[in-house]
N, C-alpha and C positions, 0 to 999 in steps of 0.2 A: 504493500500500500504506500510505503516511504516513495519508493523508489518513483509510482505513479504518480504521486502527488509534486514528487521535484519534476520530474518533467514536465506537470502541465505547471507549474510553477516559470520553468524557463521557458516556455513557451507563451503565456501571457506575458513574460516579461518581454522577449525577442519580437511581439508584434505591436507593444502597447506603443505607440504616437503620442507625444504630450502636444498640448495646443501651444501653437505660437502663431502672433501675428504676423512675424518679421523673423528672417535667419539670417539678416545683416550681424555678423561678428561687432559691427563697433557698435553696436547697442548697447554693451554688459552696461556698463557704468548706468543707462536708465532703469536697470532694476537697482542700484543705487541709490539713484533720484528718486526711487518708486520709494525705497526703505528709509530714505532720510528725507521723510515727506513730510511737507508744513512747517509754520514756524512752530509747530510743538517741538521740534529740538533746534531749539535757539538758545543760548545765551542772555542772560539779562541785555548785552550790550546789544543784541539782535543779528549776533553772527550764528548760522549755521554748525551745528554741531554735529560731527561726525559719528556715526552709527555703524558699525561693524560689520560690512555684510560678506565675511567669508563664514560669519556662524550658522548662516542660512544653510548654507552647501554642509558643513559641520551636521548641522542637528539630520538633518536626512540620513547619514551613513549608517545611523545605530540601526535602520528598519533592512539595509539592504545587510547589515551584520548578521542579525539574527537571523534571516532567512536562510542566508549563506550557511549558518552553522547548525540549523533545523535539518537542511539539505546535508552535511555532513555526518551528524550524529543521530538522525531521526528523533530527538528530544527539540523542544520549547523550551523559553527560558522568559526570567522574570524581569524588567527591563526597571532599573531604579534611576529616578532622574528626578537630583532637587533641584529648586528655583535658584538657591542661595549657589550651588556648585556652577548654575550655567552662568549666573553673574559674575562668579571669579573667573570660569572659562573664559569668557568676554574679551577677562583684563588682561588675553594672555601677552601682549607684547610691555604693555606696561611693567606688570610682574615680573617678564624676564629681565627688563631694564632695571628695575628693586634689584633683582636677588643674583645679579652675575656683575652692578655699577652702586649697591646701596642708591640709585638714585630713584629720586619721589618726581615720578612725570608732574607737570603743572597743565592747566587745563589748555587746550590746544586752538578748539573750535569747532571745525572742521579739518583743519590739516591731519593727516596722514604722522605718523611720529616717526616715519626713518624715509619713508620717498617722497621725491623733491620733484617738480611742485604735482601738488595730488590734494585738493583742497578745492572750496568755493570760493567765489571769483567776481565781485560784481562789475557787473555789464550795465549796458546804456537802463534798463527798465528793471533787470532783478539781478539773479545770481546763475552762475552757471558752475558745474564739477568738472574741474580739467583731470584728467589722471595721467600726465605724461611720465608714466613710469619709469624710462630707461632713457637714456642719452639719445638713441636716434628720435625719440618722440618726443624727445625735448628739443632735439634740434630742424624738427617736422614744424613743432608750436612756434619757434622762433619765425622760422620763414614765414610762417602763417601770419603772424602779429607782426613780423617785418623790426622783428627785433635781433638781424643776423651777426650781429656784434656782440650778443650775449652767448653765441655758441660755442667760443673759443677764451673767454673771460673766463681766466685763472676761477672763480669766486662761482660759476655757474658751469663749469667743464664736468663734474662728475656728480653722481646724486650724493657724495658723503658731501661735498664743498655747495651744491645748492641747500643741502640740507639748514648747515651752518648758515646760511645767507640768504634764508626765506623768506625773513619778513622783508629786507631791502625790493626780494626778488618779485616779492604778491608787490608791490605798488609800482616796478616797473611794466608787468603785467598786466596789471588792471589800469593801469593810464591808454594802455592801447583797448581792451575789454571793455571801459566803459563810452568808447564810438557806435558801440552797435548793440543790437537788441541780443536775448541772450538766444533767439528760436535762430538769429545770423548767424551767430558762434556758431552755433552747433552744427548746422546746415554747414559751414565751410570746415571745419576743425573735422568733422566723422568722413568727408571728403577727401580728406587727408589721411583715414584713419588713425588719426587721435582719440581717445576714448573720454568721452565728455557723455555732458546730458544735465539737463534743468531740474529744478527743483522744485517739484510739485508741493500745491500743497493740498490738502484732502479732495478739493472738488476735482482736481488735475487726475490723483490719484486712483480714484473710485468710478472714473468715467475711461480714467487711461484704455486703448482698445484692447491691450494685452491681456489686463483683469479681466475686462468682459469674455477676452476671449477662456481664458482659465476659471471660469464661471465663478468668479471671486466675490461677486455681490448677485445675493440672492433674492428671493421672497420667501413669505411668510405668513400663515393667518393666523391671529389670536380673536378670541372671542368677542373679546371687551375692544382692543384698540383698532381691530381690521387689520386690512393687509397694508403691510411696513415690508422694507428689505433691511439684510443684514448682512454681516463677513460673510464669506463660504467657507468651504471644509478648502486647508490646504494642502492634505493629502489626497492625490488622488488613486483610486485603485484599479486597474483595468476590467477587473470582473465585476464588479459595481458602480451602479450607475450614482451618477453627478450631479441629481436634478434640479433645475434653476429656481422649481417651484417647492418649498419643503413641508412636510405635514404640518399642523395645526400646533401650534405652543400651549404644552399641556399645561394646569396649573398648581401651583406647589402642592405637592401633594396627591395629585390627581389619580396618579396610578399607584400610589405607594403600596395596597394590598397587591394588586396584581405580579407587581416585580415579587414584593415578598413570597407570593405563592409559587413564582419561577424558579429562585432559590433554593427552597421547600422540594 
């Protein structure tokens, strides 16, 4: 039975499709924009603060773990995951800076803590995320911003020396950033394959075409307040369906014999 159950296992996995609107590569960084959405993470001073999103790709591994080792062992296992544990997870590059430098990071923003420049950017009407990771895509951005004399400067030649000279670097940057809107940026910068993208904020978010296409916002009927929409499920499973429309929101307590009689 093990054995049939991993094969149709790897076989709904081998045809399942996830929805995407777009398989343009310089997209990533918009699901970036998608996670560090609105000014609910801002700053008192109203700078954009950086939100973590390799924890996204993180938290998924532990379901393709277990199946892997169900498919091994023929045993299930019991998955423990605190709140408090994935928060420290979060701080892992912080924490490795603590505990190999004793040093205590200070708050950042948005910037990136070791890649130079990777951070938000304001432009003519808001903000945009440049992530030019590596020396060619920093020396891609310069052409682009027509800043070709920052590509050979001692003080911007490698990401450890932009690092050190960041903040000089965001105001040469943004002097050129804020001539144009940030939907122009991005339109010439992903042109380039530069890895950029805007910074939604909820309504941008929740109408974004991607969500809709990953059926991210649903509906819903309650009794008392009608039908509302809400998040969706962010897992999705291939042998269960997705539905856009979800059963009826029970109320506290409503079924509570019946589960208990399931139980029983």
């Amino acid at each position: 039975m093990n054995k049939v159950l991993s094969q149709a296992i790897k076989k709904a996995v081998s045809e399942y499709t996830p929805k995407v609107v777009s398989d343009n590569k310089t997209k990533g960084p918009d699901l970036f924009s998608l996670n560090s959405n609105t000014e609910l993470f801002q700053n008192s001073k109203g700078i954009t603060i950086k939100i973590d999103r390799s924890r996204d790709d993180n938290l998924t591994d532990f379901g393709r773990a277990t199946l892997s080792d169900r498919q091994k062992t023929g045993k299930g296992m019991y998955i423990d995951v605190s709140m408090l544990d994935c928060q420290i997870a979060i701080l892992e590059n912080a924490i490795a800076r603590y505990l190999s430098k004793n040093e205590i990071p200070k708050p950042m923003g948005s910037r990136h803590p070791s890649i130079a420049p990777f951070e938000a950017f304001k432009t003519k009407d808001s903000y945009i995320i440049i992530a030019a990771g590596n020396d060619k895509l920093f020396e891609n951005l310069c052409n682009a911003l027509d800043l070709k004399d920052l590509i050979m400067d001692e003080k911007y030649k490698s990401n450890s020396s932009r690092s050190e000279n960041m903040n000089e670097l965001k105001k040469i940057l943004e002097q050129k950033l804020i001539n144009k809107t940030t939907n122009e940026w991005v339109k010439n910068l992903e042109s380039l394959k530069i890895p950029c993208g805007p910074i939604f904020n909820i309504k941008e978010a929740v109408e974004n075409p991607q969500v809709e296409a990953r059926n991210m916002i649903v509906k819903a009927y309650h009794k008392v307040i009608g039908d509302f929409k809400l998040a969706g499920n962010p897992i999705k499973m291939s042998t269960y369906k997705d539905e856009k429309t979800r059963g009826d929101i029970p109320d506290l307590d409503e079924h509570r014999e019946k589960i208990i009689k399931e139980f029983n």
